[in-house]
Structures are given as C-alpha cells and as structure tokens.
KOLKE-188421 format. One record per residue (C-alpha): residue number from 1; residue in three letters; chain; x, y, z. Coordinates in steps of 0.5 Angstrom, whole numbers, plus 500, padded with zeros to 3 digits. Example, Ala and Ser with C-alpha at 12.3 -4.5 7.8 and 13.67 -1.06 7.14 Angstrom:
! KOLKE-188421
i,aa,ch,x,y,z
1,ala,A,525,491,516
2,ser,A,527,498,514
//
This chain:
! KOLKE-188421
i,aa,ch,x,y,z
1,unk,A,532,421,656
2,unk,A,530,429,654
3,unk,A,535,429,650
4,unk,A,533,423,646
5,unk,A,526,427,646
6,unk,A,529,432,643
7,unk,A,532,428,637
8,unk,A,526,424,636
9,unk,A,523,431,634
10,unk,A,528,433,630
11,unk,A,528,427,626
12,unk,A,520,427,626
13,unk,A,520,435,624
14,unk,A,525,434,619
15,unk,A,521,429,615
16,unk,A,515,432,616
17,unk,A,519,439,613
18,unk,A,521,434,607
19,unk,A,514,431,606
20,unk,A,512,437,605
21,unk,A,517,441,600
22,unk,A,515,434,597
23,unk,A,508,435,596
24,unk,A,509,442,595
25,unk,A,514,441,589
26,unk,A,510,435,586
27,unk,A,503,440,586
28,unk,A,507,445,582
29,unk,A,510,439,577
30,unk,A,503,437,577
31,unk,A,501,444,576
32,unk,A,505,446,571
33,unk,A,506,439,567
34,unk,A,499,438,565
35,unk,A,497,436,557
36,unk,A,493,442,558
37,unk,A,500,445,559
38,unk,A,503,441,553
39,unk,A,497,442,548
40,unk,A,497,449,549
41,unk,A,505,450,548
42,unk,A,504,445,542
43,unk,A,499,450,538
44,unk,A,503,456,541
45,unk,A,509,453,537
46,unk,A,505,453,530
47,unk,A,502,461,531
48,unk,A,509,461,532
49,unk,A,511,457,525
50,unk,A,516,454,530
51,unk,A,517,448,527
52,unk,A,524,445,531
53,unk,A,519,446,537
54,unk,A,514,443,535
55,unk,A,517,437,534
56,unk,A,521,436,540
57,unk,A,514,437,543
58,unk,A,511,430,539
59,unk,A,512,423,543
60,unk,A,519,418,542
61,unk,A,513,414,539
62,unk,A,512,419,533
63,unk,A,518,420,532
64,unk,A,519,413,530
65,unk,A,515,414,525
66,unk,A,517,420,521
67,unk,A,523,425,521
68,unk,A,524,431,523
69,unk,A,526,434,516
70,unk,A,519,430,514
71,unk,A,515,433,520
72,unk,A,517,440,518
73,unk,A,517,440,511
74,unk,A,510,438,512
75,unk,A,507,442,517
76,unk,A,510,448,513
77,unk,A,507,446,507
78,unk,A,501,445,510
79,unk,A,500,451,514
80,unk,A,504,457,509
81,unk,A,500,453,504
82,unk,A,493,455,508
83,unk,A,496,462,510
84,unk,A,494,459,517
85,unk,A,494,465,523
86,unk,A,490,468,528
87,unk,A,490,460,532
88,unk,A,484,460,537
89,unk,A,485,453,541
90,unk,A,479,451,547
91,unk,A,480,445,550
92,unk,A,474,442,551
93,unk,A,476,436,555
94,unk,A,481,431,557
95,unk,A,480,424,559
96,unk,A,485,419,563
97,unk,A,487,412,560
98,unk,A,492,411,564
99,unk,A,497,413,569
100,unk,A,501,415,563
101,unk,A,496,417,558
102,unk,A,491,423,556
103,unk,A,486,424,550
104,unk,A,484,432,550
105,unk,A,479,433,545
106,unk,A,479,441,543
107,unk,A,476,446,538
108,unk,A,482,449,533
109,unk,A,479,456,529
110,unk,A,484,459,525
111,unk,A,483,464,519
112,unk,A,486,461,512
113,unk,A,486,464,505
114,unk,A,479,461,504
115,unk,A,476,464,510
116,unk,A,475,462,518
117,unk,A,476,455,519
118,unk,A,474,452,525
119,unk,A,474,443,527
120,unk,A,473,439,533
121,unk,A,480,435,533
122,unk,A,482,430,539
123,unk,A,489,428,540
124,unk,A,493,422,545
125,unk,A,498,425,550
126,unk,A,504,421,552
127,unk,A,509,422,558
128,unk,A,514,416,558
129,unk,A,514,416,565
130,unk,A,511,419,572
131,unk,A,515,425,571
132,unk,A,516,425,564
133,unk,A,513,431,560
134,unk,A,506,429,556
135,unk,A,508,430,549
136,unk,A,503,429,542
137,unk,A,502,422,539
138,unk,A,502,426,533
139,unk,A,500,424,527
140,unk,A,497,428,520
141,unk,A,489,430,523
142,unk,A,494,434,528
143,unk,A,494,440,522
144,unk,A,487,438,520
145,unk,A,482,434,522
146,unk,A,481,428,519
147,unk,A,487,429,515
148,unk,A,491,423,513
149,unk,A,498,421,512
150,unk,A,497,420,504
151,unk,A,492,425,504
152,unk,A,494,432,500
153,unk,A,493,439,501
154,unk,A,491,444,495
155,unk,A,490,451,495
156,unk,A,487,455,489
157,unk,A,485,463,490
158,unk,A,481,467,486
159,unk,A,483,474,486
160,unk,A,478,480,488
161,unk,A,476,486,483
162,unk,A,480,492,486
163,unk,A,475,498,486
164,unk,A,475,504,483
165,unk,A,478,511,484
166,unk,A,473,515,481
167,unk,A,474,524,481
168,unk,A,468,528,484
169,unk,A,464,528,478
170,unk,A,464,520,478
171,unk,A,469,520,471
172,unk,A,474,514,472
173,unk,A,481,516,475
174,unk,A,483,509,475
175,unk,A,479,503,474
176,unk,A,478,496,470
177,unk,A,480,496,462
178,unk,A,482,493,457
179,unk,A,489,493,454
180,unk,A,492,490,446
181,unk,A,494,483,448
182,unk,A,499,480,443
183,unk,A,500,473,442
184,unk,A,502,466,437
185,unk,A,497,461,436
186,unk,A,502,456,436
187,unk,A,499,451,430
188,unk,A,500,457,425
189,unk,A,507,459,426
190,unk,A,511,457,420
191,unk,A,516,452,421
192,unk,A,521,454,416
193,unk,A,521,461,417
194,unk,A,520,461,426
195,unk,A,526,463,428
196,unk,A,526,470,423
197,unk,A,518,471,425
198,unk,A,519,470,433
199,unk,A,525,475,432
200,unk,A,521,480,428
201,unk,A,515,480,433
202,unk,A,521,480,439
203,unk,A,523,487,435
204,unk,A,516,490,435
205,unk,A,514,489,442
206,unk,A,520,491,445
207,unk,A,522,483,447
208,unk,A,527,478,447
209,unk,A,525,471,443
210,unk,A,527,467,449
211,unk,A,521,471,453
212,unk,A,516,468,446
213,unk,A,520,462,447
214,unk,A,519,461,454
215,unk,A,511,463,453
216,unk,A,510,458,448
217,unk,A,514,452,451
218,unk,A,509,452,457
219,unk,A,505,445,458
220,unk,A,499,447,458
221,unk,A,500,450,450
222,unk,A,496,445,444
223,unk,A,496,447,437
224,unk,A,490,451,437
225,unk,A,492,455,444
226,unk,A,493,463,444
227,unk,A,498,465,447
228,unk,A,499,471,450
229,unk,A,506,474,450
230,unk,A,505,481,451
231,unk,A,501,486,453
232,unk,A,500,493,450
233,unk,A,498,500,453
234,unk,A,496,502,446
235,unk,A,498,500,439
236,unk,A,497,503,433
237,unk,A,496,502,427
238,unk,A,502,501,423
239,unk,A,504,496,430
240,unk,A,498,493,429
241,unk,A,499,492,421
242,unk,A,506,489,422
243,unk,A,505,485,427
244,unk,A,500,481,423
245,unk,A,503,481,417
246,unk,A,508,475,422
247,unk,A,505,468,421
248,unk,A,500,466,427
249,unk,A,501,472,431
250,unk,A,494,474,434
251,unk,A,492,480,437
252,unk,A,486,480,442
253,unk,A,485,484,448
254,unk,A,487,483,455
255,unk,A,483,485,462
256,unk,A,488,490,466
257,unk,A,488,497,471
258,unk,A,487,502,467
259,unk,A,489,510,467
260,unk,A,485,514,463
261,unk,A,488,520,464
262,unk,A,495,516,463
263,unk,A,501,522,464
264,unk,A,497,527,466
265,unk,A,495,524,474
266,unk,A,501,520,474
267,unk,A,504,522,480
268,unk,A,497,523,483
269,unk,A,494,516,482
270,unk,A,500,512,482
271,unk,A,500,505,480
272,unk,A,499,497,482
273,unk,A,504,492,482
274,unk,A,506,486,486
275,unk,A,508,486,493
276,unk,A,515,486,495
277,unk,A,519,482,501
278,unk,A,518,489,504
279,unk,A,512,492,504
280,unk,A,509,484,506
281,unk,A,513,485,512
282,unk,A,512,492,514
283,unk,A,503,491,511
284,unk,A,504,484,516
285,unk,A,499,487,520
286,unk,A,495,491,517
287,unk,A,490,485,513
288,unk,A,490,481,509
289,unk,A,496,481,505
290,unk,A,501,475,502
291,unk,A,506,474,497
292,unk,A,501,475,491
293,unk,A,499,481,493
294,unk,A,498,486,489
295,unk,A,499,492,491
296,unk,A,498,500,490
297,unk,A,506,502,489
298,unk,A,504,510,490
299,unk,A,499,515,489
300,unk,A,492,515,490
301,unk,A,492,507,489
302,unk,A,497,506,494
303,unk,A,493,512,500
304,unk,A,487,508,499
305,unk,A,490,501,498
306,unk,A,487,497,504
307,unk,A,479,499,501
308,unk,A,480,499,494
309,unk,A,484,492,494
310,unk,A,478,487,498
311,unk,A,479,480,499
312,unk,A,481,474,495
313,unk,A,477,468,494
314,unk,A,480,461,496
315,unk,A,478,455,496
316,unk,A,482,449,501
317,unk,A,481,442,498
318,unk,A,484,435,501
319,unk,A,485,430,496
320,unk,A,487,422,498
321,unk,A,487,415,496
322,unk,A,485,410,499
323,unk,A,489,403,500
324,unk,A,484,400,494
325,unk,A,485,405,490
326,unk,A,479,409,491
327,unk,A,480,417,490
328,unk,A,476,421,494
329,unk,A,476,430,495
330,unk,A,472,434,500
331,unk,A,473,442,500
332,unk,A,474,443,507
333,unk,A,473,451,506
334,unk,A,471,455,501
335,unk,A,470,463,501
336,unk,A,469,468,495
337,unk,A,472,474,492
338,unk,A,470,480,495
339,unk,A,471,486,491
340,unk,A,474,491,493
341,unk,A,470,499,495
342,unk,A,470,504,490
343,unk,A,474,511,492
344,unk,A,471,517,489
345,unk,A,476,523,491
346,unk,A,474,530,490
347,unk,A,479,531,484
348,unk,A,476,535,478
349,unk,A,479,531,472
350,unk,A,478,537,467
351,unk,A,483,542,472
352,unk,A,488,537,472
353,unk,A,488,535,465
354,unk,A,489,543,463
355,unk,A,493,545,469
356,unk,A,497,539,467
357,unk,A,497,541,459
358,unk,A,500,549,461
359,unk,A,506,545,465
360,unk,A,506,539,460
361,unk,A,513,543,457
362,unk,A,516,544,464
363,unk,A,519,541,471
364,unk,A,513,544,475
365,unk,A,509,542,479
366,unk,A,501,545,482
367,unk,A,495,545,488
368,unk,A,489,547,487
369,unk,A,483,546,492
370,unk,A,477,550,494
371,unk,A,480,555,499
372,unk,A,472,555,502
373,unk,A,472,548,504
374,unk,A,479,545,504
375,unk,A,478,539,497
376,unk,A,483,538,494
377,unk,A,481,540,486
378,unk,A,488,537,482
379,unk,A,495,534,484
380,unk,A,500,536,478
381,unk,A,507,534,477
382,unk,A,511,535,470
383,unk,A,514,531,466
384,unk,A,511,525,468
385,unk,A,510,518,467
386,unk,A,505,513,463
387,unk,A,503,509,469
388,unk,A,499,504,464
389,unk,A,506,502,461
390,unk,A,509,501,469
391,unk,A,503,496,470
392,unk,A,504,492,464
393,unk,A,511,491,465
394,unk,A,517,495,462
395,unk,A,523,493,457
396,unk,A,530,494,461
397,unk,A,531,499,456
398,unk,A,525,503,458
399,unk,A,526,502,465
400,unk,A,533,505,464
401,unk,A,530,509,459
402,unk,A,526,514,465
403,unk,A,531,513,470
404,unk,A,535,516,466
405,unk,A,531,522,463
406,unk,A,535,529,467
407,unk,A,528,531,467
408,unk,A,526,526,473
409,unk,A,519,523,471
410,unk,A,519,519,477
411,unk,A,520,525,482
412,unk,A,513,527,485
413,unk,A,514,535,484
414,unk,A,507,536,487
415,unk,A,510,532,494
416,unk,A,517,536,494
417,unk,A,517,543,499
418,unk,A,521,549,495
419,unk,A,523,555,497
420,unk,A,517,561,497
421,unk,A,520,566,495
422,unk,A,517,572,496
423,unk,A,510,568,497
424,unk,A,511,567,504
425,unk,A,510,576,506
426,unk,A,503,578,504
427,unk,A,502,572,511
428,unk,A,508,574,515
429,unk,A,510,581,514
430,unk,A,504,584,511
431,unk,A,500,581,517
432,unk,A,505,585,522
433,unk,A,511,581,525
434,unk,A,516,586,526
435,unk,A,523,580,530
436,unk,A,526,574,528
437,unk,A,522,571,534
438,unk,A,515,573,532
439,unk,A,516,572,525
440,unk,A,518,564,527
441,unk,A,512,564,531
442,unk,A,507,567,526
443,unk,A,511,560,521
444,unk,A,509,556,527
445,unk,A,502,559,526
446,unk,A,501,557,520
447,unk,A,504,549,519
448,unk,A,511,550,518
449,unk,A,516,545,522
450,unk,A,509,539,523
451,unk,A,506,535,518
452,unk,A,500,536,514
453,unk,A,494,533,516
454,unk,A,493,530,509
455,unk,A,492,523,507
456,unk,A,498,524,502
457,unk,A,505,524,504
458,unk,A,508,531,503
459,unk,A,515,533,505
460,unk,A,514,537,511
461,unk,A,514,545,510
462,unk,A,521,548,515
463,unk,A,522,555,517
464,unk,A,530,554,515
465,unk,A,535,548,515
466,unk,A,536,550,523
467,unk,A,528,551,524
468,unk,A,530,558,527
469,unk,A,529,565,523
470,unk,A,536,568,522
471,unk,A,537,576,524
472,unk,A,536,578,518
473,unk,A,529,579,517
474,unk,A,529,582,510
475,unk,A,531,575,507
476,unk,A,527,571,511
477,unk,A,521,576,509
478,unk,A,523,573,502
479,unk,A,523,565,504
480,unk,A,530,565,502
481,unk,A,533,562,509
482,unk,A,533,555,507
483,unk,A,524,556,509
484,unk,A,521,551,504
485,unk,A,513,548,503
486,unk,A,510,544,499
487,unk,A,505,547,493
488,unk,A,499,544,497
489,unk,A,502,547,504
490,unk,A,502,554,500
491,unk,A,495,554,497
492,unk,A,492,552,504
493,unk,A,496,558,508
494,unk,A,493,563,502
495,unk,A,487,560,503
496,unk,A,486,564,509
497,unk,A,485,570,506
498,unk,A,478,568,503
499,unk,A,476,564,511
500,unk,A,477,570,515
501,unk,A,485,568,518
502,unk,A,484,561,517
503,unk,A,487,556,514
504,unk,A,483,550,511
505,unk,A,484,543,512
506,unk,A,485,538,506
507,unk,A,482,533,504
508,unk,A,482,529,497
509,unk,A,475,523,499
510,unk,A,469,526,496
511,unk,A,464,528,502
512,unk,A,458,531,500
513,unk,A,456,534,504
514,unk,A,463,537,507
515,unk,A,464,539,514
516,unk,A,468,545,513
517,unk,A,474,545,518
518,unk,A,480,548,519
519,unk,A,487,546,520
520,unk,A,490,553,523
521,unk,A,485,558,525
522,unk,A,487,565,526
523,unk,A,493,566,523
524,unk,A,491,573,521
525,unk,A,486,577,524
526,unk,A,480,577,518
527,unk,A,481,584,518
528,unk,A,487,583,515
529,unk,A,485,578,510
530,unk,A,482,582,507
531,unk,A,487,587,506
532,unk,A,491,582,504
533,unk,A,486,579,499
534,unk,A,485,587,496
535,unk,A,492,589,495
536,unk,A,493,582,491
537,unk,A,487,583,487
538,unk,A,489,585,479
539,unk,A,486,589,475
540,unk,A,485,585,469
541,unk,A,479,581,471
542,unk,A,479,573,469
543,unk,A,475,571,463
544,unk,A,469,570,466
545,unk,A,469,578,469
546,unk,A,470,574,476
547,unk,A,475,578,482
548,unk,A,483,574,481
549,unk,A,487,575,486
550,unk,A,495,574,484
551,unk,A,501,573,487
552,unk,A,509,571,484
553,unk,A,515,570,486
554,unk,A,522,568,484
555,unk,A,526,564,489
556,unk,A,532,560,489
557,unk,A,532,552,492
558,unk,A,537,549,496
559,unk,A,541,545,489
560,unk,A,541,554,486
561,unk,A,535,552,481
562,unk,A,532,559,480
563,unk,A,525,557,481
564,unk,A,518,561,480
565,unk,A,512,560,484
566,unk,A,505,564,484
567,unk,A,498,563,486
568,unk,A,492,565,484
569,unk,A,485,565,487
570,unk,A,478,568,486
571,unk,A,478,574,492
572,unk,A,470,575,492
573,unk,A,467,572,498
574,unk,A,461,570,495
575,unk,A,464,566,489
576,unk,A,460,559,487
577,unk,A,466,555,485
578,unk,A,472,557,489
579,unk,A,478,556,486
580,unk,A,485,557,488
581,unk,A,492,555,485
582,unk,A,499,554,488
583,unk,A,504,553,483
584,unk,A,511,552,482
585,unk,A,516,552,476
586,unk,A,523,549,476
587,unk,A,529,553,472
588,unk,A,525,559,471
589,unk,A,531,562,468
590,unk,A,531,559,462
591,unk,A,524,562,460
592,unk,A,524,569,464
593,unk,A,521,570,470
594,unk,A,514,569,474
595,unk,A,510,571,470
596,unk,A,511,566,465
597,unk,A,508,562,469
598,unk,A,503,567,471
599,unk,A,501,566,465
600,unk,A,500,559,464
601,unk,A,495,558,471
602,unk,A,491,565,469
603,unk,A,491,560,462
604,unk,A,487,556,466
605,unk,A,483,561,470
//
C-alpha cells in the first residue's frame, strides 16, 4: 500500500510538473505571439526596406491575392517614391473578433519628402490556427491610409534657394545669377540646311549634334518651344554673332550658381554639383539629402553645405479612379521650400583678388589672416579653375584638357603643407631651444603633429616623416627634416609675435564681435615676441609708412621642387588693420630666389 501511495504521488506530481511547464510555455507563446508583437515586427521591416520580410509576414489569404514581385514592386514604389523614414508606430488599440482574429488600430507618423506625415490606420491580424503566428490581412491602405489598390502615388518637389556665401563686407563670393543659355526654336530651323546648321552650333558650343538632337526630340517640344541645349559662363560678342547667324538659335539667359570672382577663389568657394552614391551614403545621416541632391563638391560651399542648401519643398498626391470612371486626386502632404541660410566669411575680397593676381603666373599658394584675432582674410591657390565652367557641365575635352594641365589647377595648394624651410627658426631656435628633444617639444607647442581647428581641411603639419627630430639640429633648425606645414599653419605660428607668444585660433564665419581665442597659448614668452618681431622688421617702411616685418626662405619639398616661402606682417602692436601674409611659391629656381616672391606680397602690402 505505501508503495502504491508512493506511485500515486509520483504520477500526480509528474503532471502537475507537466501542467505547469504547459502553462508556462503557453504564457510565454502568448507573450510573445501577440498582434501587438506582429504589427510591430511588420513596421520594423518597412524602416528596414525589407521587402522579402514583409511579405512573409502578410497572411496565406493576401498572398493569394498578390505576388510577392507585385507586393515588393509596390511597396518599394511607394515608400523610396516618398523617401519615407524615421517610422513611429503607437498602437492605440486592438480588439478580439475572434479566436483567431485581431483588429489593431494605430497611428503611423513618418518623415517624407513632402514633410511629416501622420494618419490613423487599422488593420486585420490573422493566425491560421491556435498556435499559429498572427500575420497582416494586407492590403494597400497598409502603406497609406486610405490607399487603394488601383490608386496612384506621385511625388513632385521643388527645389530650396541654396543661400549666399557673402565676404566680410557683404560682397557675393557665390550666389544666385544668371548665365547665356543657347538654345533652338524648333519651328525656325531650316529644313534644308538642318543637319549643317545643328553641326556648326555643335562646333561653337563645344558639343555633339547628337546632345542638340536629344534636347529637341523631348516630348514636351512644340514648334514654337525654346529649347535650351547649353548653358555658358560667358559669351562674347564674336560667339554670340556666330551663334545667331544659324537659323532658329535663340540665346536667353539661364538662372545658375554663380561665382563672380571666377579663378580667383576657385579653390576657396568651391562649387556645386549633384550627389554621388558616395557622398549620399557617407551624408545618409547627416539631413536631409537624397538622390537629387545637389551638392557643395569643395570649398566653402562644401564647409557650409548643410546651412546654405535649406529644405526642399514637396508635394505627395494620390490619384484613383473609380469603378465608374470617376477620376478623384487629394494631396495627402505638402511642404514648401525653405531657402537655405546666407554664410557671411570673414574674407576680404579685395586682398584675395590682389593676392591672387601677384600669383596669377606661379604654382603658389597664400594665407592671410588678422594675426590679432585669427580671421581668416584670404585663401589663395594658383593656377586655378573657373568654378562657374564646372557647374555648367564641361565638354569631355575640357575635362581632360584640366586634367592634364602639368601645372594641377584642380590641386588646393593653400590646403598642402610644404617644407618651411628657414621660416620655422625665429619660433624654434630664436626662442632658445638647444636638443633635438626640445625642439621637437617646442613643434608640438606649436601645432605640429594635430589638426588644426579650422573648418576647412588642411593637410596636418609634421615635425618629420617619423614624427621625431633627427640628431642634426642645424638642419632641423632649417625645416629640411621632412618638417611640413601648410601656409595657414605657418601664419598662424607667426601670429604670435603680435599676441605676446600665442598663436591665434582660425576662424572663416564672420562674427562681429569676434571672441578673441587662441589655439596655442605661450609657445614663446612675450618678451621674446618682441625680440623676434624686432629683428624681422625692414627698413623700408610699407607704402603707407606702417612697421612690416619680413621673413623668407628657401626650402626643398619632398618631390626636390625648390620652393620659396615668406611672411610678411604689420609688427606695431597698435596697428588698426592687422594683416598678416604666409606664402609659398613652387619651382622658385626657375625665377630667382625669395625674393622674388617677396616682392610680389610686399606688392600687396
């Protein structure tokens, strides 16, 4: 009997045990196959663009009643049309209709190309059994409520006015302007003479008959259409007289980017142009920018991007017809443009256009900034390009023509960091270092080896290829070590013989009223400053009588270019309108020596 009590409580304790691993497994199913659960993991899928996932997670019933290719193909229309992001799902309720059956209502926000768009929706939740999965009984208001399955999506935008970029004195650095536009009324061409007149305006504009051919053909043309086929950054006369002597060319003009000072800021504004796949990728997280985008592609225009390019404008409209024939349209969201912010820099247009035309003939590059307070006063890089050509789309000949050019117009020589050559002692030597060690500490005080905090990207200074002082302090003394630092880097380390031993801090974004701070403080004592800033001061006195200080060198770069570097600056502590000149000139062999360069920045003193 005792034994059999034994059993009996066994078996009872055995399914007792299995009743409750049951309930415990069923309340953890339950937990975790709710529609909560699967209208959730459904709207995770469409942030994720996973079209694949999200059919499998629609019902056997709506699979019935369309393919997976249609589901995808619609879905992915849809929400890339409306560049739908930033997906916020609440689930406001759900209710039973039956055992097997759930209808959850909910509120969908997402950010489009038209704005925020936000809308209640409800859907069915299916499971085909007591543990089956729930599943979406889909169908088109999934994407959008109210959507049906004949209705249509369209999207247009407009574009934002991309801002100003404007010097210290409010004077346009680039901005909006207009440009010669050629193009063909189509009902003036003569037939007769098509093919020869189409080839000479080919010729002229330094384009193909098949680029004309392809403009005119576009459905949109009529008889009496203008026709734009290209856009100039200038025409003269003699162009212009040739151009209309070809029946039906017409020449208007054409709202463009422009950059007044063309060649001369090149390499400091940069330019625009349309997104590529990798700037979209690396730029997918940093606002608001899609496949259209146009782009600052370097420069100021590229530093500034995200404040002067504003938001677009867009409108989402949804289109049906109805089992009578009845067309109906609603806009389902709408935004408007936002122009983008105007940039004022603290550039002085006036010093850039004279710095850039004493360069003009040389591969040279030059800084200048208000030692006192750090503005950045003029960016030069010689020779140069005309950024209002690039914008307006250049010929393959062109293209090649720059890219081939053994003087590199393309290469931001203001952005390089050369050999200093001799310019590096008054700071180093001259301010009492004596060991290889301290005088690689005295390069570390004074930036080398860190990136300068500047908004533009300028190639890092280095104390040498091994980022130590070798042995021989004569030549490092000389910065002829594999020592580099960019003309900027220099006129700043020179900046601190006017700042009693500290180095000013950069800056290119106007301010007003300019907190004065400094990058580097106490590289040099201030007594020492002076002493510098003494023994560097000419006797020839500038053109207005003023204090200038001069340095010069000679250095020999890495590629055994000799080069000439100087900087010249206003040494009185007193002086109302700081200015100070860092400068470098490539194959200076060729021309002399430093002083050749001298004279052309003295030119400009």
């Amino acid at each position: 009997m005792k034994a059999d009590g034994k059993k009996m409580k066994i078996a009872v304790g055995t399914v007792a045990l299995t009743m409750l691993i049951t309930a415990l497994a069923l309340a953890a199913y339950r937990s975790v196959n709710t529609p909560e659960r699967a209208l959730e993991r459904y709207f995770d899928a469409v942030s994720g663009r996973d079209y694949d996932k999200m059919y499998l997670l629609i019902s056997d019933d709506s699979k019935k009643t369309i393919s997976r290719e249609d589901f995808i193909t619609r879905n992915k229309n849809i929400y890339e049309g409306i560049e739908a992001r930033d997906l916020k799902l609440e689930i406001m309720s759900v209710e039973k209709i039956d055992s097997n059956q759930r209808q959850a209502y909910y509120n969908l926000r997402m950010e489009t190309v038209a704005g925020a768009l936000g809308n209640p929706g409800n859907v069915r939740l299916r499971k085909d059994s007591f543990f089956g999965e729930y599943r979406l009984v889909w169908n088109s208001a999934v994407i959008l409520p109210g959507l049906s399955e004949t209705a249509k999506v369209s999207v247009a935008t407009t574009a934002a006015d991309r801002g100003s970029i404007l010097d210290k004195d409010g004077n346009m650095l680039a901005g909006p302007g207009t440009a010669p536009s050629v193009g063909f009324v189509t009902g003036k061409i003569n037939a007769d003479t098509r093919a020869a007149d189409l080839a000479a305006a080919a010729g002229l504009l330094g384009i193909t008959t098949e680029e004309i051919e392809d403009a005119l053909s576009a459905s949109w043309v009529t008889a009496e259409t203008y026709v734009p086929v290209k856009t100039l950054p200038e025409i003269d006369a003699g162009l212009e007289a040739a151009l209309l002597q070809i029946p039906g060319v017409m020449i208007g003009e054409a709202e463009v980017r422009s950059y007044p000072y063309g060649e001369k800021a090149a390499h400091l504004t940069g330019y625009i142009g349309a997104i590529t796949a990798e700037e979209l990728e690396a730029l997918k997280n940093e606002g608001d920018y899609r496949e259209t985008s146009i782009v600052g592609k370097g420069g100021l225009e590229k530093v500034f991007d995200r404040q002067l390019r504003g938001k677009d404008g867009g409108t989402i409209t949804v289109s049906d017809t109805s089992s009578d024939g009845i067309k109906t349209s609603r806009v389902l969201c709408e935004s408007s443009p936002v122009r983008g912010f105007d940039v004022q820099t603290t550039i002085d247009t006036g010093l850039q256009t004279a710095l850039y035309d004493q360069l003009a003939g040389d591969k040279s590059a030059a800084a200048a900034i208000n030692p006192k307070t750090g503005a950045v006063l003029a960016l030069v890089s010689t020779p140069a390009y005309n950024p209002n050509t690039f914008i307006l789309g250049m010929s393959d000949a062109e293209r090649d023509s720059l890219n081939r050019n053994p003087d590199n117009p393309l290469l931001n020589r203001f952005a390089k960091a050369y050999a200093p050559g001799e310019l590096i002692q008054p700071v180093t030597l001259g301010a009492g270092v004596k060991t290889s060690e301290a005088y690689a500490e005295q390069l570390k005080k004074l930036g080398f080896g860190e990136a300068m905090p500047f908004d533009f990207s300028m190639e890092t200074s280095k104390i040498s290829e091994r980022g130590t002082v070798d042995s021989d302090l004569a030549a490092a003394g000389s910065g002829t070590t594999g020592m580099s630092a960019s003309p900027l880097h220099l006129a700043l380390i020179y900046s601190a013989l006017v700042n009693g031993g500290n180095m000013a801090e950069p800056y290119i974004k106007y301010d007003a009223n300019p907190m004065v701070k400094y990058w580097k403080k106490d590289v040099i004592s201030q007594e020492k400053a002076a002493e510098i800033s003494e023994s560097l001061l000419q006797e020839a006195k500038s053109p207005k009588g003023r204090a200038l200080a001069v340095k010069t060198g000679t250095a020999v770069q890495k590629n055994s270019v000799d080069t000439a570097l100087c900087v010249l600056f206003y040494a009185d502590q007193t002086e109302e309108s700081p200015l100070l000149v860092a400068a470098v000139t490539e194959g200076i062999g060729e021309r002399g020596d430093a002083g050749y360069l001298e004279e052309k920045i003295r030119a400009v003193f």
